[in-house]
ROSE-4610 file (N, C-alpha, C; in Angstrom, 1 decimal, always signed):
// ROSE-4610
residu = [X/X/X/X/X/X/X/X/X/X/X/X/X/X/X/X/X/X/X/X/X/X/X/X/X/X/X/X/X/X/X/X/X/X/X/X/X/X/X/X/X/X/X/X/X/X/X/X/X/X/X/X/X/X/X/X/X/X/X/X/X/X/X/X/X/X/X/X/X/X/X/X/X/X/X/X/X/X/X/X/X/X/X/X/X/X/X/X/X/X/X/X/X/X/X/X/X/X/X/X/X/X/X/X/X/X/X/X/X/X/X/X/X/X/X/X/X/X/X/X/X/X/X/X/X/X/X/X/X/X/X/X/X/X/X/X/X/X/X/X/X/X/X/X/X/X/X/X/X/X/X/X/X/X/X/X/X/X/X/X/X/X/X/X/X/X/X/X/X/X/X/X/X/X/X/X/X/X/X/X/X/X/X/X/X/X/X/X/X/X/X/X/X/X/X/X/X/X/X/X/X/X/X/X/X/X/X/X/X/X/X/X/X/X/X/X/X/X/X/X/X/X/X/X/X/X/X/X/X/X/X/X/X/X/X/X/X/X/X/X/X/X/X/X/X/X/X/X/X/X/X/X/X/X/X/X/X/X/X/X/X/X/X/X/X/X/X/X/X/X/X/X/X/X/X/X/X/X/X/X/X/X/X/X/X/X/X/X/X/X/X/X/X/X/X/X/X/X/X/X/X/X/X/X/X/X/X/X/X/X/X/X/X/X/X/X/X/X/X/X/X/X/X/X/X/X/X/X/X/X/X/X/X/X/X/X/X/X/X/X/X/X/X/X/X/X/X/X/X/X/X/X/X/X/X/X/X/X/X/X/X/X/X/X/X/X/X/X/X/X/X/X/X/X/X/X/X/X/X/X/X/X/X/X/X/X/X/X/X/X/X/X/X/X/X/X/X/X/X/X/X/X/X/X/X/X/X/X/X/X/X/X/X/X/X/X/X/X/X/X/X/X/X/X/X/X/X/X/X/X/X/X/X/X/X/X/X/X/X/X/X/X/X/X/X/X/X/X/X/X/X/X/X/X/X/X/X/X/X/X/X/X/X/X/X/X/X/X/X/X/X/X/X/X/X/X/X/X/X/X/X/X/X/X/X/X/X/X/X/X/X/X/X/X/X/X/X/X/X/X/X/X/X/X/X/X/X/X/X/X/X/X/X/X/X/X/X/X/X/X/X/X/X/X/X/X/X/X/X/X/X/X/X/X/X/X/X/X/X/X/X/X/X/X/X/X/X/X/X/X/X/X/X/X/X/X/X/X/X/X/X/X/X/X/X/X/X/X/X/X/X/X/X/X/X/X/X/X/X/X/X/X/X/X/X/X/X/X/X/X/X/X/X/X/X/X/X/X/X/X/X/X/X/X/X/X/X/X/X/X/X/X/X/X/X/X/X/X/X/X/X/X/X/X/X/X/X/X/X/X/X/X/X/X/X/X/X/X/X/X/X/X]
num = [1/1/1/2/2/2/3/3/3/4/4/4/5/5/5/6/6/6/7/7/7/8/8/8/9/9/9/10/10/10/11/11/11/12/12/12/13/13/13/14/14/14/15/15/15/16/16/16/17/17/17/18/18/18/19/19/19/20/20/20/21/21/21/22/22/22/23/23/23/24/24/24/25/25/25/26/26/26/27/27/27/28/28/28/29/29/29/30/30/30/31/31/31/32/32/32/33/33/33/34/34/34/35/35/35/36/36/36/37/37/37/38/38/38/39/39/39/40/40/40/41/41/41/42/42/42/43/43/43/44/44/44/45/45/45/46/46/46/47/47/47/48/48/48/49/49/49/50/50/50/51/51/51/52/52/52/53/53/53/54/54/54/55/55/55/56/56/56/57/57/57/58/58/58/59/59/59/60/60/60/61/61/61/62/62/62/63/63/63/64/64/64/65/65/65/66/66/66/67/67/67/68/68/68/69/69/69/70/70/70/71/71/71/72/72/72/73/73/73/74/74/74/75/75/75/76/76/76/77/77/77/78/78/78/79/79/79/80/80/80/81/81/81/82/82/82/83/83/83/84/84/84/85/85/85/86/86/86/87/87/87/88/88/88/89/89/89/90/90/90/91/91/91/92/92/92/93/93/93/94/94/94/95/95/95/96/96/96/97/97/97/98/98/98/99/99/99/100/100/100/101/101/101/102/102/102/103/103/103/104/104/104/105/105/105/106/106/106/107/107/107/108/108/108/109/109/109/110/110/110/111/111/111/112/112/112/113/113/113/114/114/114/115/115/115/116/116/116/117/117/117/118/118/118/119/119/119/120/120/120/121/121/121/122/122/122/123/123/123/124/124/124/125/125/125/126/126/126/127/127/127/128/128/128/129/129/129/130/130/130/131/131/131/132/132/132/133/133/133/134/134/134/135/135/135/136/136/136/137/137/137/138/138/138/139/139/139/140/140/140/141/141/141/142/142/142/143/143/143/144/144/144/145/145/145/146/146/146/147/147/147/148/148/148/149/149/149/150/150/150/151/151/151/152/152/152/153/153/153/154/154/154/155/155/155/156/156/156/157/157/157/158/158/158/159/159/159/160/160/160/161/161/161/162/162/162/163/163/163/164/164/164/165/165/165/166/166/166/167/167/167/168/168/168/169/169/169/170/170/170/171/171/171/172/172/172/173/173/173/174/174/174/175/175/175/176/176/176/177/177/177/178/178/178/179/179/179/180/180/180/181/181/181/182/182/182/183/183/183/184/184/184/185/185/185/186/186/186/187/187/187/188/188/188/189/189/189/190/190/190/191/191/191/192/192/192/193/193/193/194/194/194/195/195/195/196/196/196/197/197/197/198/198/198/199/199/199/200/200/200/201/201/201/202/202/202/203/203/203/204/204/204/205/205/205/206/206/206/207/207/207/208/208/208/209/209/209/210/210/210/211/211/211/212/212/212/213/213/213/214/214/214]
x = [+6.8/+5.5/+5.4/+4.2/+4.2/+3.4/+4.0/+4.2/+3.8/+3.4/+3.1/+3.0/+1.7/+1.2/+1.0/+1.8/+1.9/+1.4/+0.5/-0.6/+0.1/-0.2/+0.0/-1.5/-1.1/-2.9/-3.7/-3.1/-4.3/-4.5/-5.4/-6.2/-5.7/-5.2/-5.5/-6.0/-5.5/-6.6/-7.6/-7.8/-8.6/-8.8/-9.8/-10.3/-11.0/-8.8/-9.2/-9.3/-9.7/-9.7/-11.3/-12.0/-13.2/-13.1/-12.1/-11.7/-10.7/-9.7/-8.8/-9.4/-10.0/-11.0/-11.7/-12.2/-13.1/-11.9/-10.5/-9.9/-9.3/-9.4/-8.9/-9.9/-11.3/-12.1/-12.9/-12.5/-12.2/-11.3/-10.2/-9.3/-9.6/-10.3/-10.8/-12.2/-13.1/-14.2/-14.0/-12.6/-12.2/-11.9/-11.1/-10.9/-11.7/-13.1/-14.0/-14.1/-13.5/-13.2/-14.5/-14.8/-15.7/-15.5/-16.2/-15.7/-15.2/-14.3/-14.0/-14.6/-15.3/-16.1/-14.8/-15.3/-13.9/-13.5/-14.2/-13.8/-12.8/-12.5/-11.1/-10.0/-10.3/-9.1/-8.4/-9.9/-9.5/-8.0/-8.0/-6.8/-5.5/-5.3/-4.3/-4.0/-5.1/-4.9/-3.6/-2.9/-1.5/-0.5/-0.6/+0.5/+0.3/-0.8/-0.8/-0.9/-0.6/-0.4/+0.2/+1.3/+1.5/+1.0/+0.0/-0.7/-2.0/-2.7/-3.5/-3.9/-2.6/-2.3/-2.0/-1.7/-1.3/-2.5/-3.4/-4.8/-6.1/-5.8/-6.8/-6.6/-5.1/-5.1/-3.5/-3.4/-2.3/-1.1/-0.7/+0.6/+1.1/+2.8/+3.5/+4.5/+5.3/+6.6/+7.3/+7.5/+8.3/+8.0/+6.2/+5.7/+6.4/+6.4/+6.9/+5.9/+4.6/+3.6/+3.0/+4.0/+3.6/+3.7/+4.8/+5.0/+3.5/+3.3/+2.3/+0.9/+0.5/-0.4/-0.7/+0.7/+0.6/+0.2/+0.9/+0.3/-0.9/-1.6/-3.2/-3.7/-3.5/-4.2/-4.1/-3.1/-2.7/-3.8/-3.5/-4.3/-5.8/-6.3/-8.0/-8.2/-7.0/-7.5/-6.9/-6.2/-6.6/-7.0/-8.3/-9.2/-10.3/-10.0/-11.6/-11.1/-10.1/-9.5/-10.6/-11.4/-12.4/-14.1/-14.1/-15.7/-15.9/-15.6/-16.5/-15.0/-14.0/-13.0/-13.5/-13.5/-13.6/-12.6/-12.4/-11.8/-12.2/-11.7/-12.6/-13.5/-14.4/-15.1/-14.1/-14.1/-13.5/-12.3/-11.8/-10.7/-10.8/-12.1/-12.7/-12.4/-12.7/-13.2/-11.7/-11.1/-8.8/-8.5/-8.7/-7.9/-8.0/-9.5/-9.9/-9.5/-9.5/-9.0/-7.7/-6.6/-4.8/-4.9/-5.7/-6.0/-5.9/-6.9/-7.5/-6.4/-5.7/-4.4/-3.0/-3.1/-2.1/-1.1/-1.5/-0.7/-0.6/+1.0/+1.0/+0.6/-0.6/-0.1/-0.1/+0.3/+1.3/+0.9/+1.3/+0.8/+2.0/+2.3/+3.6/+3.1/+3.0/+2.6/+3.5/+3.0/+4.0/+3.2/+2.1/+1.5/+2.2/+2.0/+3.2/+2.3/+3.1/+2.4/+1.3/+1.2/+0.2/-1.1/-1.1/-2.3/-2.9/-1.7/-1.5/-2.3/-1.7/-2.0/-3.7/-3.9/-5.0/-6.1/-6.0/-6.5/-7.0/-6.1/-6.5/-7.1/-7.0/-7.4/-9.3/-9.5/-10.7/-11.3/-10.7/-10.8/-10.9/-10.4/-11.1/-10.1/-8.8/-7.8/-6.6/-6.3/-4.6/-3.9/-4.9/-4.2/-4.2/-4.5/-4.4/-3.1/-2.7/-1.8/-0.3/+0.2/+1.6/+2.7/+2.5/+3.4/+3.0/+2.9/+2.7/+4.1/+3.9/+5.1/+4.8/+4.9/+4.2/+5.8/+5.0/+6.3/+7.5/+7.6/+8.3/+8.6/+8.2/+9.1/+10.5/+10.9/+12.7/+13.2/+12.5/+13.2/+13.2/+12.9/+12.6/+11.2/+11.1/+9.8/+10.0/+9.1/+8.5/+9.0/+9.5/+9.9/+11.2/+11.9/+13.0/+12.9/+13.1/+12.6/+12.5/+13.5/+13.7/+12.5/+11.7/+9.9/+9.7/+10.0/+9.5/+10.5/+11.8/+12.8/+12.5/+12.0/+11.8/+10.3/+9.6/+8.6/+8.8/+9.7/+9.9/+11.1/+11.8/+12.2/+11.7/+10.6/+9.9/+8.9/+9.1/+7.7/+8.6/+10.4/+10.7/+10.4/+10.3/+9.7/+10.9/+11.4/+12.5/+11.9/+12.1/+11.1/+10.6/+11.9/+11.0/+10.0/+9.5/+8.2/+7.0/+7.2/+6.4/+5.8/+4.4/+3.5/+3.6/+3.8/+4.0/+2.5/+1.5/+0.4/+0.2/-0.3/-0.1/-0.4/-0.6/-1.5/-0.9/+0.4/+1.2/+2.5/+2.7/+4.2/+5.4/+5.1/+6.3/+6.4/+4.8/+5.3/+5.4/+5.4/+6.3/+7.8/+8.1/+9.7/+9.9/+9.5/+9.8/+9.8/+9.1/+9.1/+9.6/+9.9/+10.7/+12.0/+12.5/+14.0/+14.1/+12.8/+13.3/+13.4/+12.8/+13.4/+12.1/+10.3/+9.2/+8.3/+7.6/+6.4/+5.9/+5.3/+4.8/+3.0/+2.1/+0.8/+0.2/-0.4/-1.0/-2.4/-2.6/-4.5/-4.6/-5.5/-6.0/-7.3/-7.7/-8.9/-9.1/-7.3/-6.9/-6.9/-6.0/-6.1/-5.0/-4.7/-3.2/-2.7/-3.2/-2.7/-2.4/-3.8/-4.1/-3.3/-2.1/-1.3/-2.0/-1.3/-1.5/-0.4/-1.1/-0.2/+0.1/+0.0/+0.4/+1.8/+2.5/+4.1/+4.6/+4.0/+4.8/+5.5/+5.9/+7.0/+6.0/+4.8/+4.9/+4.0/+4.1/+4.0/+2.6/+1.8/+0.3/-0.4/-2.1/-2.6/-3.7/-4.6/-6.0/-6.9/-8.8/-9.6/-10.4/-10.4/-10.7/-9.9/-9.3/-9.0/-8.7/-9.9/-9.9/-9.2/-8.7/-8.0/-6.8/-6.3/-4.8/-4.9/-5.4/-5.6/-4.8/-5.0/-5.2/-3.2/-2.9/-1.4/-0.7/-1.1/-0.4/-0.6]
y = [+42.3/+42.1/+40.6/+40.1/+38.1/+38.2/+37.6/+37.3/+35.6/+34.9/+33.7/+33.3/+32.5/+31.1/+29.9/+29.4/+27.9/+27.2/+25.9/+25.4/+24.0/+23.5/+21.8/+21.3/+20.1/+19.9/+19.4/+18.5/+17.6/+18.5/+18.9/+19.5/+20.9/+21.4/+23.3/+23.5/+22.8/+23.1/+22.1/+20.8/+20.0/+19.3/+18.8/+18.2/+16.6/+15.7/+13.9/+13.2/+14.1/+13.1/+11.8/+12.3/+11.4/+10.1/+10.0/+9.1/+8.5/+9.1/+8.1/+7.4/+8.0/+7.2/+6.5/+6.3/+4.9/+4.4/+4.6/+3.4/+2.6/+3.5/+2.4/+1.5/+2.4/+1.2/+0.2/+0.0/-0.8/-2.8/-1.8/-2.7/-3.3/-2.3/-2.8/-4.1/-3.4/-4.2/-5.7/-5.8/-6.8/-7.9/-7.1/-8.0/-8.2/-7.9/-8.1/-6.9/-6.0/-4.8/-4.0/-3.3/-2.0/-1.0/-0.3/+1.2/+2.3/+2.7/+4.1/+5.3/+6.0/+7.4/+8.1/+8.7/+9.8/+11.1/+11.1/+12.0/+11.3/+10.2/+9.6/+9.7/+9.2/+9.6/+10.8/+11.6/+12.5/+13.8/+13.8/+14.1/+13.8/+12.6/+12.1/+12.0/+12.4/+12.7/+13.1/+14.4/+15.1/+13.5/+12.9/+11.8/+10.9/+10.6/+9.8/+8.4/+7.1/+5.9/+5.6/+6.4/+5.7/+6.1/+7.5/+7.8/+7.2/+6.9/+6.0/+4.5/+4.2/+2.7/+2.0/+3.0/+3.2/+3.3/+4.3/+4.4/+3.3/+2.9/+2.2/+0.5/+0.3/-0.8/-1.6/-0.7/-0.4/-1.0/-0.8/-1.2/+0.1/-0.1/+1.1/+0.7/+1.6/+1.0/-0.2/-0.3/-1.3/-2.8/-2.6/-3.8/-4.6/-5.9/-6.9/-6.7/-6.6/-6.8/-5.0/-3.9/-2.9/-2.4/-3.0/-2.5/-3.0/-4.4/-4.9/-3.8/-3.9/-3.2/-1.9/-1.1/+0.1/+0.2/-0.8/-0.9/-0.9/-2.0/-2.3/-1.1/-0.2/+1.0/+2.0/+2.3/+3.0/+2.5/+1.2/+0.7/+1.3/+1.2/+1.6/+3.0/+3.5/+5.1/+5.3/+4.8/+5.3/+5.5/+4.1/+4.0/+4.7/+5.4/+6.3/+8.0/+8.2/+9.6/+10.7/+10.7/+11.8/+11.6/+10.4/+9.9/+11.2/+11.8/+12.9/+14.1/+13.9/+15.0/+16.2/+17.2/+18.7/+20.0/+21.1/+22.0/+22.2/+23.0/+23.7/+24.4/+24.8/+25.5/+27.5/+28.1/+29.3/+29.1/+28.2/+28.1/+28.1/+28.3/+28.2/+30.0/+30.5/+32.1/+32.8/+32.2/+32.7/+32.7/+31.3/+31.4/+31.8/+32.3/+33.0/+34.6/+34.8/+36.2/+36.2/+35.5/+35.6/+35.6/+34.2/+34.8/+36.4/+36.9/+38.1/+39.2/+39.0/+39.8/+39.4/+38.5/+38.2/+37.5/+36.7/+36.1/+34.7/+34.2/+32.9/+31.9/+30.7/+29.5/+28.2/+27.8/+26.4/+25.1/+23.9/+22.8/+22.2/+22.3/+21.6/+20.5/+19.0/+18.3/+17.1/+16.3/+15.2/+13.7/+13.9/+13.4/+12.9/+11.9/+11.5/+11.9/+12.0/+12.6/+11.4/+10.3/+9.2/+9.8/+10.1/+10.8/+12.3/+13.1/+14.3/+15.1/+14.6/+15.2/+14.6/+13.3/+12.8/+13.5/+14.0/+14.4/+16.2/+16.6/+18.0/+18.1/+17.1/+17.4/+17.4/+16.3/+15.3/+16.7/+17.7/+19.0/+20.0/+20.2/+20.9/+22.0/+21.6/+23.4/+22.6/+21.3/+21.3/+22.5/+22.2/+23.5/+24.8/+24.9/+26.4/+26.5/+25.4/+25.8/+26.1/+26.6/+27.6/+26.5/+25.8/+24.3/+23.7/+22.5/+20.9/+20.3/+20.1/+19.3/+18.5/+17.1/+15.7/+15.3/+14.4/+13.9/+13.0/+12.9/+11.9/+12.6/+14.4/+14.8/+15.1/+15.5/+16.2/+15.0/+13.8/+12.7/+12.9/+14.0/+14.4/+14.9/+15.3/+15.3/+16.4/+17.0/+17.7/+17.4/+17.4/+19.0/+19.8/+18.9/+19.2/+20.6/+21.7/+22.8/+22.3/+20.9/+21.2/+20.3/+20.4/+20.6/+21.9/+22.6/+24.3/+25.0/+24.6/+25.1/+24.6/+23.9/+23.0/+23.9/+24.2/+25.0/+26.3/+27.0/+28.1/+28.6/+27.6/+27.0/+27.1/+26.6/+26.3/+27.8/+28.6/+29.5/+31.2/+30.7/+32.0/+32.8/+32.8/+33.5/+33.4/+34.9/+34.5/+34.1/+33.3/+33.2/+33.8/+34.9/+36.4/+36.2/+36.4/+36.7/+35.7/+34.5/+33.8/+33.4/+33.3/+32.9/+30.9/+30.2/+28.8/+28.7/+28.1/+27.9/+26.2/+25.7/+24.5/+24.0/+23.0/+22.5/+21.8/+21.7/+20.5/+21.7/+21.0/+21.4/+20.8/+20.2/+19.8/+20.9/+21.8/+22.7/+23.8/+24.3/+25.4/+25.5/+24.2/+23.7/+23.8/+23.3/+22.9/+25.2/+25.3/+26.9/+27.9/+27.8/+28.6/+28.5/+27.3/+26.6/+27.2/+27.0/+27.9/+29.5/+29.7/+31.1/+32.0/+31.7/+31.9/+32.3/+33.4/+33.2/+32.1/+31.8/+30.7/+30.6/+30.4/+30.5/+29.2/+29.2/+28.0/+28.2/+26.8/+27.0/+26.0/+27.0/+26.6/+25.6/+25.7/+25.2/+23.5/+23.3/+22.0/+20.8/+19.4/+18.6/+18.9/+19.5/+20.3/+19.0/+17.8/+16.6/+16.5/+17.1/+17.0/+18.0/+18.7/+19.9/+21.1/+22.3/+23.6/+24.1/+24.7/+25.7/+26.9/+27.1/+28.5/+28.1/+27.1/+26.8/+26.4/+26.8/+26.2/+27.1/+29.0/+29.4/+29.9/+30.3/+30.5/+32.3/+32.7/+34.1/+34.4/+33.7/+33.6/+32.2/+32.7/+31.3/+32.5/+31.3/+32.0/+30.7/+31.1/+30.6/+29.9/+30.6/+30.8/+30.8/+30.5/+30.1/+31.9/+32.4/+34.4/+34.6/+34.4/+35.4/+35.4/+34.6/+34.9/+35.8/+36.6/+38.0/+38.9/+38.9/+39.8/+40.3/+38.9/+38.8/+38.7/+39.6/+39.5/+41.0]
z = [+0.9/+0.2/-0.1/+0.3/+0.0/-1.3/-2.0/-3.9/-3.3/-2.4/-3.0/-1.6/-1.9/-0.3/-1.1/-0.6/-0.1/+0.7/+0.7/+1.2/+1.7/+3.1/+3.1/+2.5/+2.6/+1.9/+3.2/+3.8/+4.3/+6.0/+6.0/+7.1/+7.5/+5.7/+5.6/+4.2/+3.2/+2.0/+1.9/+2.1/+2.4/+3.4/+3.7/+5.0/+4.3/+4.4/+3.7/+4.9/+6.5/+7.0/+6.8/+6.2/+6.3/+5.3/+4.3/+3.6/+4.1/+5.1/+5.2/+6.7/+7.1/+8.6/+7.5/+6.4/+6.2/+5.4/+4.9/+4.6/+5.9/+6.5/+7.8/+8.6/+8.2/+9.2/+8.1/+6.5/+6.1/+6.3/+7.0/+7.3/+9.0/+9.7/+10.5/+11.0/+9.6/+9.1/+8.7/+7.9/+7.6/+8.5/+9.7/+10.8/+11.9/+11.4/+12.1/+13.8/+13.3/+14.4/+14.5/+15.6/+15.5/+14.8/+13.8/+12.8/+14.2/+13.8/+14.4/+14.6/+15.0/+15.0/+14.2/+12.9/+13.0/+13.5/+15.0/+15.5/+16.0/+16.5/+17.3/+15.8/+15.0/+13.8/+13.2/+13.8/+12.9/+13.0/+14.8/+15.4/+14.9/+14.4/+13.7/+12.0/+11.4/+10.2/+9.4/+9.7/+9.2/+9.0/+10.3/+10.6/+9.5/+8.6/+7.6/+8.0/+7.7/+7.6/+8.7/+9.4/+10.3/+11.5/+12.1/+12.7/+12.6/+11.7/+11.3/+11.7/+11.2/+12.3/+13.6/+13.7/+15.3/+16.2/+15.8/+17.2/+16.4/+14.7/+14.5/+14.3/+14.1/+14.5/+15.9/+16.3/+17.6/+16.8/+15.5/+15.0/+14.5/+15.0/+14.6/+13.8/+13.0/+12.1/+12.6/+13.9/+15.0/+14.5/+14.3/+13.7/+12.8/+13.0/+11.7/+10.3/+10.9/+9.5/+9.2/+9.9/+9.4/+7.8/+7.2/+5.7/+5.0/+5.2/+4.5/+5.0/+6.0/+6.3/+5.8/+6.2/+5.6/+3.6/+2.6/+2.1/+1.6/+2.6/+2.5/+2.6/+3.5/+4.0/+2.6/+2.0/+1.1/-0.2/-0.4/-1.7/-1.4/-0.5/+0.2/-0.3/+0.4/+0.1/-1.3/-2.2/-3.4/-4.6/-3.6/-4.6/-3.9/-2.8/-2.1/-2.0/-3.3/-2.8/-2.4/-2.8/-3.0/-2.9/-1.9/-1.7/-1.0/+0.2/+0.8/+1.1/+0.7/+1.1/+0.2/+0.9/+0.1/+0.7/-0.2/+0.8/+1.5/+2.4/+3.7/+3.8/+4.1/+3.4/+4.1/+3.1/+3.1/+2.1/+1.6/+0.5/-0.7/-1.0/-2.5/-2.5/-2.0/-1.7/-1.6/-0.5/-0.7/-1.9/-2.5/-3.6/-4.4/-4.6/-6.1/-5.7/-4.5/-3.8/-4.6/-4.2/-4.0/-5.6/-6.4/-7.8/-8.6/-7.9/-8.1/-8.0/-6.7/-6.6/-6.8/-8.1/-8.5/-7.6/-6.4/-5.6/-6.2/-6.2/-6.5/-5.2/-5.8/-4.3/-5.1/-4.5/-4.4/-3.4/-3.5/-2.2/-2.2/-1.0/-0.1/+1.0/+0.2/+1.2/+1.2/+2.3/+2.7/+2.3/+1.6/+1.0/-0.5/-0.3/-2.2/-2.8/-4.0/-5.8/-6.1/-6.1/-6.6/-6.2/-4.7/-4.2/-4.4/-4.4/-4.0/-5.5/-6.4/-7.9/-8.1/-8.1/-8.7/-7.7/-6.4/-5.5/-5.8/-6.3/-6.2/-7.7/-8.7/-9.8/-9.4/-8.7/-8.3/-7.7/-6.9/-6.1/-7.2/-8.5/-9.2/-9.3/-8.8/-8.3/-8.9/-9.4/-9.8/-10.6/-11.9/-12.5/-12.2/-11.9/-10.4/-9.7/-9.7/-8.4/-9.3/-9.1/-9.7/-9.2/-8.2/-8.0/-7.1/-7.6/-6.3/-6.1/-4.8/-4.0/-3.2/-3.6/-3.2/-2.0/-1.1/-0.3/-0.8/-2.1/-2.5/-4.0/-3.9/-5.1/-4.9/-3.5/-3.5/-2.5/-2.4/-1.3/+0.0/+0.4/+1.9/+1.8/+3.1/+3.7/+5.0/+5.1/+6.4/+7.6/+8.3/+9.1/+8.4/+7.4/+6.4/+5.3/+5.2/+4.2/+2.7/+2.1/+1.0/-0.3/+0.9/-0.4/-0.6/+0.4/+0.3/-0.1/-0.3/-1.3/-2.7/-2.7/-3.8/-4.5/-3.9/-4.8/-4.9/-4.3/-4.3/-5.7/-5.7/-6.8/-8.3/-8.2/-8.9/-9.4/-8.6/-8.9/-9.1/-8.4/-8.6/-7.7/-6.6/-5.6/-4.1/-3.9/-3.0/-1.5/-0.6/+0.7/+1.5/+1.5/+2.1/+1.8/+0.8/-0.2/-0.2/+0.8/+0.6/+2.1/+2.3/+3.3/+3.1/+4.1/+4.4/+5.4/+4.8/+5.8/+6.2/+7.4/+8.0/+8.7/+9.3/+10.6/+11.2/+11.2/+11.8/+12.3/+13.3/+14.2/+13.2/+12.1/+11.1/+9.9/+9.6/+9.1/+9.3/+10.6/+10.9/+11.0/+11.4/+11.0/+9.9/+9.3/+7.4/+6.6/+7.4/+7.0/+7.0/+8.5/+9.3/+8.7/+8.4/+7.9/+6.8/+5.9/+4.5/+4.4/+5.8/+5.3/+5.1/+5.5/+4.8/+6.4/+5.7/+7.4/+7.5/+8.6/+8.8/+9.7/+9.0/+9.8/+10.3/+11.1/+11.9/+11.2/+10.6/+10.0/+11.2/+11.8/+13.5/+13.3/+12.0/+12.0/+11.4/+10.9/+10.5/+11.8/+11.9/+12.6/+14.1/+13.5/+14.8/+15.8/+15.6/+15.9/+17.5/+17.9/+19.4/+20.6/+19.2/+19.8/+20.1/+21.3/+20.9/+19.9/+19.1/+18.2/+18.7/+19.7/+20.5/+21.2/+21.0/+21.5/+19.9/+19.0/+17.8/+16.8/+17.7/+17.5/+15.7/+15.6/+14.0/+14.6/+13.2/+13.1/+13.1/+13.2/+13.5/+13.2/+13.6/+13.8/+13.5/+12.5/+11.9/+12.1/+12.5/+12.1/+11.3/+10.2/+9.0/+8.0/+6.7/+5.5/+5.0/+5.2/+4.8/+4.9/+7.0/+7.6/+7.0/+6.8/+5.8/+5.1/+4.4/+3.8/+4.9/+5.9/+6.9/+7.2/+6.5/+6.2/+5.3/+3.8/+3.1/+2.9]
C-alpha cells in the first residue's frame, strides 16, 4: 500500500522553466545577446545552472568565469522566483486528492532550500507538504538516494510504501536506490531524453494519472 508521494519540483510539481529562461536571457540582454525562445531552454531546465549556461551562454563548469556567472544567474532568479512559474496544471487537483486520502507527499529536489522553500510558499502548498528536501539539505544530491532517505526519514514512511515521481533520468536513480517506485511525469522537461529506457515502473501524462498507482 503507498502511504506517501514524493515530488521533484522543477518540471513535475511546477513548471520554473519560464523564470529561469528569463534569468538567463537577462544575462544574455546584458551582453547585448539575442533572448532565447524558451522553447530552446526549456529542455534543459531539471539541469539547473549548469544546463542553463551551457546552451544560453556556451559556458560549462570547465569554465574559468563559470562560478562567477553561475552566481549571477542564481542572484536573477531569486529575485524572479515566481514571476510566471505555476503548478502544472492537474496538481492542484492530486494533491488535494492524496490529501483527501490521507496520503502523505513530500518535495525531493535538487534545487537548494534558498529557492526551494521561498518557492513553494509563493505556490501556496509549503505547508502542505509533510517534508521538503532542498539540494543542499543531506549534502548530496540526485542521482544519490540520500535526499529520499532523508524525507522518508522524516515522514516515517518505510520505502516500500512510498511513490518517487520525476522527470529526470537522476530520479529514477535516486529512487530506485532508495528502495521506492518510481514514475516518470512524462509531461515534465525529460531533458531531451526518452523515459522509456529509464528502467522506472511507469510513465504518466497527466499529474491524475498517478492515482491510477496508488
Amino acid at each position: 500500500m503507498i502511504q506517501a508521494v514524493l515530488f521533484d519540483l522543477d518540471g513535475t510539481l511546477a513548471d520554473t522553466a519560464p523564470d529561469l529562461c528569463y534569468a538567463l536571457n537577462c544575462m544574455r540582454a546584458a551582453r547585448r545577446l539575442p533572448l532565447l525562445p524558451l522553447a530552446t531552454t526549456r529542455p534543459y531546465t531539471s539541469l539547473g545552472a549548469r544546463g542553463l549556461l551551457d546552451v544560453g551562454l556556451d559556458v560549462t563548469p570547465a569554465h574559468p568565469d563559470y562560478d562567477a556567472l553561475r552566481d549571477e544567474f542564481l542572484d536573477i532568479y531569486a529575485d524572479n522566483l515566481c514571476r510566471e512559474t505555476r503548478l502544472f496544471e492537474g496538481v492542484t487537483e492530486l494533491l488535494a486528492e492524496l490529501e483527501r486520502r490521507a496520503v502523505l507527499w513530500g518535495v525531493v529536489t535538487n534545487k537548494a532550500e534558498r529557492y526551494t522553500f521561498p518557492l513553494l510558499e509563493l505556490l501556496g502548498v509549503r505547508s502542505r507538504a509533510a517534508c521538503i528536501i532542498g539540494g543542499d539539505t543531506t549534502g548530496r544530491i540526485k542521482p544519490d538516494p540520500a535526499p529520499l532517505l532523508a524525507a522518508i526519514e522524516r515522514i516515517g514512511i518505510a520505502p516500500q510504501h512510498c511513490v518517487y515521481l520525476g522527470d529526470d533520468r537522476r530520479d529514477m536513480e535516486a529512487g530506485r536506490a532508495a528502495g521506492m517506485k518510481v514514475i516518470v511525469a512524462g509531461f515534465g522537461y525529460l531533458n531531451g531524453n526518452d523515459p522509456e529506457t529509464w528502467d522506472a515502473d511507469g510513465i504518466i501524462d497527466r499529474p491524475q494519472d498517478l492515482l491510477r498507482y496508488l
